[in-house]
TILUM-763622 format. One line per 2 residues: number of its first residue (from 1); for each residue x, y, z of N, C-alpha, C. Coordinates in steps of 0.02 Angstrom, whole numbers. Layout:
% TILUM-763622
NUM) X,Y,Z,X,Y,Z,X,Y,Z  ... $
This chain:
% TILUM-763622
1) 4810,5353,-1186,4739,5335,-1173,4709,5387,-1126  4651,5412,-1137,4618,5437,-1106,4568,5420,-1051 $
3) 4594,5435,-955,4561,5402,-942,4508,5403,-941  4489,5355,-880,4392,5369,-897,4363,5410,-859 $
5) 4367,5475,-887,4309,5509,-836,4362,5542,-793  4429,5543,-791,4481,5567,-766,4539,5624,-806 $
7) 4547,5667,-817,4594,5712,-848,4661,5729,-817  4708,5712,-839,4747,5759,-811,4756,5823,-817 $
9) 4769,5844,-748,4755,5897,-763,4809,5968,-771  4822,6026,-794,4864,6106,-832,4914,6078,-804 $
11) 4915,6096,-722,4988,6076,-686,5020,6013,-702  4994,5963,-710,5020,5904,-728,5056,5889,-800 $
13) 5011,5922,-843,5015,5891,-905,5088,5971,-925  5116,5984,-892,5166,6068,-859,5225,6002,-860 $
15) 5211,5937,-824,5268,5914,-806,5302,5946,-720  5252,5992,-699,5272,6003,-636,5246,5998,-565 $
17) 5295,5903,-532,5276,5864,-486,5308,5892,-439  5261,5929,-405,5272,5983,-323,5267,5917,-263 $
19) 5223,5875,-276,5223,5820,-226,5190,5751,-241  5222,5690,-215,5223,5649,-239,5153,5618,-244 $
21) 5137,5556,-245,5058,5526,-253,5039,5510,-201  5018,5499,-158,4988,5443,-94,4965,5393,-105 $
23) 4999,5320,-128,4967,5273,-141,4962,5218,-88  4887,5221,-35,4854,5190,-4,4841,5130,-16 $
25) 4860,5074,8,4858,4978,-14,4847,4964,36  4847,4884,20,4877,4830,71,4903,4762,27 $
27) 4945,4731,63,4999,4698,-1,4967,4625,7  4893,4634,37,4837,4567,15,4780,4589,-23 $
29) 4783,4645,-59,4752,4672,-80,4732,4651,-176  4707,4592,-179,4719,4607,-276,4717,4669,-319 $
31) 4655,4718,-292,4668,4777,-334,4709,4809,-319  4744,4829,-251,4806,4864,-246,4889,4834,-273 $
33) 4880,4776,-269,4941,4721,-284,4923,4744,-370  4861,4745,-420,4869,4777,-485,4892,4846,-485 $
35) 4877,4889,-452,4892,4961,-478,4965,4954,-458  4986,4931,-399,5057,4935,-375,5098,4895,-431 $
37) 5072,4841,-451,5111,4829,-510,5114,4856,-577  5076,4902,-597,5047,4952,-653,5113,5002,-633 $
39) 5126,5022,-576,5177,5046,-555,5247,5045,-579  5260,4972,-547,5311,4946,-581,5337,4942,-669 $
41) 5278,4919,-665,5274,4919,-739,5298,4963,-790  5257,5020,-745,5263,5089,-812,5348,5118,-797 $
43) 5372,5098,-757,5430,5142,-712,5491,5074,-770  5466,5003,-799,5518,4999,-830,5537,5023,-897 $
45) 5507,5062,-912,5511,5101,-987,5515,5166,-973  5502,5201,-907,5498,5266,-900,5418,5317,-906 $
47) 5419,5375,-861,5370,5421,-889,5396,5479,-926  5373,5509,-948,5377,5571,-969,5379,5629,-938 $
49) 5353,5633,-886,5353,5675,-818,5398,5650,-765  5423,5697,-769,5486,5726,-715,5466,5721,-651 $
51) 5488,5696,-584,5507,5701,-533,5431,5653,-514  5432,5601,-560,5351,5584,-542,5382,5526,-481 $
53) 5315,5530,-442,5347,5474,-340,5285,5472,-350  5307,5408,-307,5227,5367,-263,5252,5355,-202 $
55) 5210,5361,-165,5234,5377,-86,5187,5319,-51  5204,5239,-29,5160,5192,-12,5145,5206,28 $
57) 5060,5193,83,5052,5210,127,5020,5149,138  5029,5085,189,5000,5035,195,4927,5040,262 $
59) 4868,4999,222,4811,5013,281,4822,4926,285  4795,4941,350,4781,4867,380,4717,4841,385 $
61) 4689,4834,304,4637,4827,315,4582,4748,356  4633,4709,361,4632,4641,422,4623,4664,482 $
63) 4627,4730,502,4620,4735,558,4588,4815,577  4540,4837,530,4494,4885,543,4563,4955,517 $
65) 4610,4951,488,4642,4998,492,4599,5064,430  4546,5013,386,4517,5048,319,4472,5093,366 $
67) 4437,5085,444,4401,5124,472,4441,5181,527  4477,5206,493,4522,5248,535,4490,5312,505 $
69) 4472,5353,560,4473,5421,538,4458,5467,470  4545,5465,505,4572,5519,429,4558,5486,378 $
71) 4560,5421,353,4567,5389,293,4494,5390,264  4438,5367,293,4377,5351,312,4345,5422,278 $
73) 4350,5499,298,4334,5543,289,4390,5574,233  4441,5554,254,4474,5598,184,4496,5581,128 $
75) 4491,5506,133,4551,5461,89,4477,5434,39  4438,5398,74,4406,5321,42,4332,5327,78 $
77) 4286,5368,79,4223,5331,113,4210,5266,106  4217,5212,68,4197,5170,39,4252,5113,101 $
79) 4295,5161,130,4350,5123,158,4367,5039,134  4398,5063,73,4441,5000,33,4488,5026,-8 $
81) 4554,5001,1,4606,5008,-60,4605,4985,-122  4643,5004,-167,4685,5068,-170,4638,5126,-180 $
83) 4693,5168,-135,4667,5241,-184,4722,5295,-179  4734,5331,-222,4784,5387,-261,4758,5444,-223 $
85) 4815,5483,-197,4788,5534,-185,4851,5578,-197  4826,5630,-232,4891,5684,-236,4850,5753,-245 $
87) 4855,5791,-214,4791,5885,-195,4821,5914,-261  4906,5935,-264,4884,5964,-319,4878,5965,-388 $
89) 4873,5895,-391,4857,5851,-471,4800,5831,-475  4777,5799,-415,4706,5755,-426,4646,5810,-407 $
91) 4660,5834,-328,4605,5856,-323,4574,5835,-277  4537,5798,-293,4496,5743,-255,4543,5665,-254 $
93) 4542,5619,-210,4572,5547,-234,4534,5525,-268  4597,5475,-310,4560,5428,-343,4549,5342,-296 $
95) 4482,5324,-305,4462,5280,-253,4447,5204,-270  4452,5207,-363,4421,5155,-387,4493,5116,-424 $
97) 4496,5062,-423,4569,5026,-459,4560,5026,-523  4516,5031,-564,4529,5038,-647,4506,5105,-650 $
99) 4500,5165,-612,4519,5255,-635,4582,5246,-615  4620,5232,-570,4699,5229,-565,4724,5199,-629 $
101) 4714,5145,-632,4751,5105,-701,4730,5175,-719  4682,5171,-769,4668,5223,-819,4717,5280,-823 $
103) 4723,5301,-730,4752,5358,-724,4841,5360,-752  4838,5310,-737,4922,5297,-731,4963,5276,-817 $
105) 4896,5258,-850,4939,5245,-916,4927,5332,-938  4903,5379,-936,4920,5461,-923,5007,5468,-907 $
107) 5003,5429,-862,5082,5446,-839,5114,5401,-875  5111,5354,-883,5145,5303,-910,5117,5282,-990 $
109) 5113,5329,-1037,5092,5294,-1099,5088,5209,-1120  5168,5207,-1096,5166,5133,-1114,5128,5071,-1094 $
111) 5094,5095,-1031,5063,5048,-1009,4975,5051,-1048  4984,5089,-1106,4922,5085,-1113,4909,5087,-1203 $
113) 4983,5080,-1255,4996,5121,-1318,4933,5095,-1350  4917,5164,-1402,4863,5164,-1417,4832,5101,-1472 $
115) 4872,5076,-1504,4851,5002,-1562,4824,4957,-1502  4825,4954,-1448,4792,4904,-1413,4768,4918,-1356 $
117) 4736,4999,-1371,4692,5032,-1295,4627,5008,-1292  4578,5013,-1359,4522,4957,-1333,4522,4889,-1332 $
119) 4584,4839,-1324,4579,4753,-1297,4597,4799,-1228  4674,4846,-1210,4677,4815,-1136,4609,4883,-1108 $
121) 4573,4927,-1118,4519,4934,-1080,4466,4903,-1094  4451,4875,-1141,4407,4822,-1113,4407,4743,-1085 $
123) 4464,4734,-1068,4492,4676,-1046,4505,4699,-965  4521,4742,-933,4546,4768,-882,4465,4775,-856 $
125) 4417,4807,-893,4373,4802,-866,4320,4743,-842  4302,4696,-893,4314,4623,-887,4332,4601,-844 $
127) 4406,4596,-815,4411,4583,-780,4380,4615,-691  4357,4663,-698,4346,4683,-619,4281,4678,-621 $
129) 4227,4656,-665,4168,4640,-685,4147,4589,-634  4195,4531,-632,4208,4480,-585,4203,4487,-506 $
131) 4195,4471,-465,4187,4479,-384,4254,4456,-373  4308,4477,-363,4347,4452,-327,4353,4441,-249 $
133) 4312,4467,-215,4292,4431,-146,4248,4375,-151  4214,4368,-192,4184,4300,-203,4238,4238,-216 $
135) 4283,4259,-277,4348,4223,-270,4390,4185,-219  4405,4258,-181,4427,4250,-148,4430,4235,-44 $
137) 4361,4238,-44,4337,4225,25,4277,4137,11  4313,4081,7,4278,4024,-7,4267,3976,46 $
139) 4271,3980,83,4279,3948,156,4225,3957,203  4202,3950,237,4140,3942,263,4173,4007,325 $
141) 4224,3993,354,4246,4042,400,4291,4106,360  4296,4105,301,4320,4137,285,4243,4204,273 $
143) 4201,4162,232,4128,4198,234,4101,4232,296  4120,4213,346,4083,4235,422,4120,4285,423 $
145) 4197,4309,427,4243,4340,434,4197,4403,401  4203,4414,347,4153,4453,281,4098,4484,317 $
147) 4024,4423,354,3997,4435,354,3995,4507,442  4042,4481,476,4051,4497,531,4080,4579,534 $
149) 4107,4595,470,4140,4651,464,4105,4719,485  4042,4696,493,3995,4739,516,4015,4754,597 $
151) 4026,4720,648,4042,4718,705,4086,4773,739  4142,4781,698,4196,4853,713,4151,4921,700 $
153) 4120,4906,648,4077,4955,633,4036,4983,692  3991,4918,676,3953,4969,777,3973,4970,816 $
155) 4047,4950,856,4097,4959,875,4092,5040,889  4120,5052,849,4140,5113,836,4084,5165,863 $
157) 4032,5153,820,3969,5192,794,3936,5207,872  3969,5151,938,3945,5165,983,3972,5204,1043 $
159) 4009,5231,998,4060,5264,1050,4019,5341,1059  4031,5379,1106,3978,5439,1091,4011,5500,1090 $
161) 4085,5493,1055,4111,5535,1050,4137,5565,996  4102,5534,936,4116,5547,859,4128,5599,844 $
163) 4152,5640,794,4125,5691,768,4076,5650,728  4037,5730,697,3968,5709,647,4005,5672,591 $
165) 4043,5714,555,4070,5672,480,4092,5622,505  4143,5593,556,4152,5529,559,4078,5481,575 $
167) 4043,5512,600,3987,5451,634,3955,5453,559  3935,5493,534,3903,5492,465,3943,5449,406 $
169) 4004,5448,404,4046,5405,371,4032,5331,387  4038,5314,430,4047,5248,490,3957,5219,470 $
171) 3940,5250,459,3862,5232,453,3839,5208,383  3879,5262,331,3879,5262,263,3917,5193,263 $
173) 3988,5183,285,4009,5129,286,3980,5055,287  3927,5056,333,3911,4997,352,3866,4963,307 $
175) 3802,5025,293,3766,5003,242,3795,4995,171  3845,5021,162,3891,4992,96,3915,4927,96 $
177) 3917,4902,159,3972,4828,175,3894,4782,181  3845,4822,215,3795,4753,207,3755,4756,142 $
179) 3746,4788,87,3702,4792,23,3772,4766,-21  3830,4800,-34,3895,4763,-91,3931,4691,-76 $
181) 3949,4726,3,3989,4672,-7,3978,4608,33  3957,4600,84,3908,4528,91,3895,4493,50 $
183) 3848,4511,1,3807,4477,-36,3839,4446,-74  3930,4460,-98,3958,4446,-137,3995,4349,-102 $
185) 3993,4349,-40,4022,4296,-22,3985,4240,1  3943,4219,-49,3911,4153,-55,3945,4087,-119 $
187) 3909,4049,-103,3938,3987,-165,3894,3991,-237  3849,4032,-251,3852,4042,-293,3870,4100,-307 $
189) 3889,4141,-295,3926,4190,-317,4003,4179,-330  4033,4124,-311,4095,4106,-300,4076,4065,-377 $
191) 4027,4014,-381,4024,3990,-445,4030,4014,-521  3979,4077,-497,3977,4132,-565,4053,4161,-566 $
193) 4079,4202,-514,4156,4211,-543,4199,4171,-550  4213,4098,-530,4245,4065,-566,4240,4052,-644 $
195) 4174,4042,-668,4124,4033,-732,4156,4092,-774  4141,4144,-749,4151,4225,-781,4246,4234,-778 $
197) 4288,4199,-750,4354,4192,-728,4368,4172,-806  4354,4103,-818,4362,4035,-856,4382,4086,-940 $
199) 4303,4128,-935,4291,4168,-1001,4338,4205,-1006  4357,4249,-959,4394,4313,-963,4474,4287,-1007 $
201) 4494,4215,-955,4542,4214,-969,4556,4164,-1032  4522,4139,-1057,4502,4109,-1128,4537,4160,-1196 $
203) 4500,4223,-1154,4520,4296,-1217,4593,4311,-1202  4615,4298,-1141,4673,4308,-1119,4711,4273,-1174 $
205) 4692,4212,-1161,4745,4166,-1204,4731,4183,-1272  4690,4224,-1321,4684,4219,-1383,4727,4292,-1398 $
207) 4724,4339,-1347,4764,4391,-1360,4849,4382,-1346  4854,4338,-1311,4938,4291,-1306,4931,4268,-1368 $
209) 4891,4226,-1384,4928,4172,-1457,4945,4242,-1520  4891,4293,-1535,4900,4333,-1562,4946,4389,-1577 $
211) 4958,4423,-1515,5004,4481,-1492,5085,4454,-1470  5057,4405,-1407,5122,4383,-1365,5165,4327,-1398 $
213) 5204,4345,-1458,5259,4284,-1479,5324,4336,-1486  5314,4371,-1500,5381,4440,-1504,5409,4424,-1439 $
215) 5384,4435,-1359,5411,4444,-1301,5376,4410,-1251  5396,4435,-1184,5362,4407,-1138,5283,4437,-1120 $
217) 5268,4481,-1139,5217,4505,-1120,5160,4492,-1171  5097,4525,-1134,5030,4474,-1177,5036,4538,-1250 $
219) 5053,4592,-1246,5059,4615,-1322,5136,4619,-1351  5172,4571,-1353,5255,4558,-1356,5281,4602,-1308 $
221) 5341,4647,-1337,5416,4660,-1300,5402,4698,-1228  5330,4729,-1238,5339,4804,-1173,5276,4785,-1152 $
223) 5282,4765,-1066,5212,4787,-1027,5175,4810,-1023  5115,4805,-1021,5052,4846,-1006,5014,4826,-940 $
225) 4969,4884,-959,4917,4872,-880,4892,4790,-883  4893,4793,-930,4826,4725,-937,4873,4664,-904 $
227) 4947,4676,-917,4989,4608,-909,4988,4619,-807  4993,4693,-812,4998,4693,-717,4921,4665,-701 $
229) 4865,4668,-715,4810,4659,-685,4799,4566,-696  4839,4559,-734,4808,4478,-765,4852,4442,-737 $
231) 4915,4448,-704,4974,4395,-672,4947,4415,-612  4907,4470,-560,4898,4444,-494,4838,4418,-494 $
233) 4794,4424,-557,4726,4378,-560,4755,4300,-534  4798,4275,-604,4818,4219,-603,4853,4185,-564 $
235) 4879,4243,-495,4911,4212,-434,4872,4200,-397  4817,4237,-373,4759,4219,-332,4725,4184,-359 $
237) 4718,4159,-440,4680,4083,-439,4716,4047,-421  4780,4036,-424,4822,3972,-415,4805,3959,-326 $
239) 4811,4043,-282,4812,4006,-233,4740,4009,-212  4694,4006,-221,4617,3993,-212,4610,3926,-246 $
241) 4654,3879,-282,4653,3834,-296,4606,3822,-344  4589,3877,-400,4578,3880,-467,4631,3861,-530 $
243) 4680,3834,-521,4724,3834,-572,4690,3787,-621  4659,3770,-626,4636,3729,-663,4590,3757,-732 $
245) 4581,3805,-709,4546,3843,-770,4593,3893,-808  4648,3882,-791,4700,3924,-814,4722,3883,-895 $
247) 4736,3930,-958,4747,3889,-1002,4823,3887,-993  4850,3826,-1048,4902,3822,-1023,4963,3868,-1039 $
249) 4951,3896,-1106,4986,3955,-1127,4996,4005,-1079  4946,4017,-1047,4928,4057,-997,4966,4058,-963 $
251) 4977,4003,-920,4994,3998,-875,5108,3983,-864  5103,3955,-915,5195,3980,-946,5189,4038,-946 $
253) 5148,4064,-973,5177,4151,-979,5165,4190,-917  5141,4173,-855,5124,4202,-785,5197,4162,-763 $
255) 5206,4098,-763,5275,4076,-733,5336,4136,-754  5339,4152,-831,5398,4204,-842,5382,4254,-817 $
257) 5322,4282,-811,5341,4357,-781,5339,4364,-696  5318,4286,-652,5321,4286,-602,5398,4258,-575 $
259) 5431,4254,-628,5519,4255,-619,5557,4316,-613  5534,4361,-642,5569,4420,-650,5574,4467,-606 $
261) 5619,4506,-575,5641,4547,-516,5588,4593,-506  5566,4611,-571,5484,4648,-523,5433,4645,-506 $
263) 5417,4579,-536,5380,4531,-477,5397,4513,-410  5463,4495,-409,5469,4483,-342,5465,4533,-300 $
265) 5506,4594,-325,5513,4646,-278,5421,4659,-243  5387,4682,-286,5308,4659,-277,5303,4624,-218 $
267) 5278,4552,-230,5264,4533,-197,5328,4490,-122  5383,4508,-143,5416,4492,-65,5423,4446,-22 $
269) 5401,4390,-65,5398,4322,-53,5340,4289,-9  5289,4347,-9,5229,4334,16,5173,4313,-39 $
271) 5117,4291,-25,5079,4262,-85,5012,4348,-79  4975,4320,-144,4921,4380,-139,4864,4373,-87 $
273) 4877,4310,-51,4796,4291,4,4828,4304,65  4801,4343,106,4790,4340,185,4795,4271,202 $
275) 4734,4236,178,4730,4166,223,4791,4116,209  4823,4129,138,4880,4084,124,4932,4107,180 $
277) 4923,4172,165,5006,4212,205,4982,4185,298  4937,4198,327,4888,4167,387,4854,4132,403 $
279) 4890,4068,391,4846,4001,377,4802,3999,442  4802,4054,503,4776,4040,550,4706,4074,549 $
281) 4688,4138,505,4646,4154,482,4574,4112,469 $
């Protein structure tokens, strides 16, 4: 599959990996918990490229670690995980979680074979169509938390010892967090992605009854992106206490692949929510 708007690029497509990836998370992260499992994924069938590494680099983003510096200016203006970074493959990082997917079935064919590249890219996309901070921030203090994120910000912004690109970043920052992502953590916005949840995964289940009777996965024997992006959907509904819109096919088939050793290794016996893992939150 070709990604979107992403090439790999002479040296790469050479097969020659001088240095590994930088892959920037946090392991409460849904879009990073997908690409990290896209990871997994592609690594159980193999790549085609030689000496291919991912090198985890965890941000703390619970605790202002996404407004650090280096990361801030070199990694992520947008300061949010995931993002890919490797100089002499990429170039620039990659900052967005479905150009990684994208990127990674490049490396990983399998996670992407071509008889079923337009269900899982347009299903993968579908899915991030959805607010998952709306999802997932439902709590009245969980919302303040959100709305407050602004606070480190001028924090910072008041210090008078910036450099320019950082203070210019830090600024860019803020007005990104109060126009995107605020707005996203109200009750009706939590309504519409549950609503828009319900749909997505409706198709889910029609591409299981269809594809998934050969194996465990939603297109039978061999994983794809779509199966990594759709089992940590379906863990963070369960623990946002959406299970209920889960069909039930569905949801047997998230129990088997949330049995299997690379799931666990994943997630580590921690859940995908902050507030579950910090009930004090």
């Amino acid at each position: 599959m070709a990604a979107q708007g992403i090439e790999v690029s002479s040296h790469l497509a050479a097969g020659d990996m001088k240095q590994p990836f930088k892959l920037y998370h946090n392991i409460f992260s849904i879009c990073s918990l997908q690409v990290r499992f896209c990871v997994s994924l592609g690594n159980l069938i193999g790549s085609s490229f030689p000496n291919l590494e991912f090198e985890e680099h965890e941000i703390d983003i619970y605790h202002s670690g996404q407004l650090d510096e280096q990361f801030l200016c070199h990694v992520n203006p947008k300061g949010q995980v995931p993002a890919l970074v490797n100089e002499s493959v990429l170039g620039t990082p990659l900052t967005d979680s479905m150009d990684i997917t994208f990127y990674l079935a490049e490396l990983y064919p399998s996670l992407c074979p071509t008889a079923h590249t337009p269900t899982i890219v347009k299903m993968v996309k579908s899915l991030h169509s959805i607010s998952f901070l709306a999802l997932s921030f439902t709590k009245p203090h969980h919302r303040e938390y959100i709305y407050n994120l602004e606070e480190p910000l001028k924090a910072i912004l008041a210090k008078p010892d910036l450099s320019a690109e950082y203070r210019r970043a830090l600024e860019w920052k803020l007005q990104f967090h109060k126009s995107t992502q605020s707005p996203q953590v109200t009750q009706e916005s939590t309504d519409t992605a549950i609503a828009e949840s319900k749909i997505v995964l409706e198709e889910v289940d029609m591409i299981l009854s269809k594809w998934g009777t050969e194996g465990n996965w939603l297109f039978g024997a061999t994983p794809t992106s779509l199966d990594a992006h759709v089992i940590v959907f379906i863990a963070r509904l369960r623990e946002t206490g959406n299970e209920n819109i889960i069909p039930g096919s569905v949801s047997l088939y998230a129990d088997t692949v949330m049995a299997m050793p690379e799931w666990k290794k994943l997630m580590n016996g921690k859940p995908t929510s902050y507030s579950v893992y910090n009930t004090s939150f």
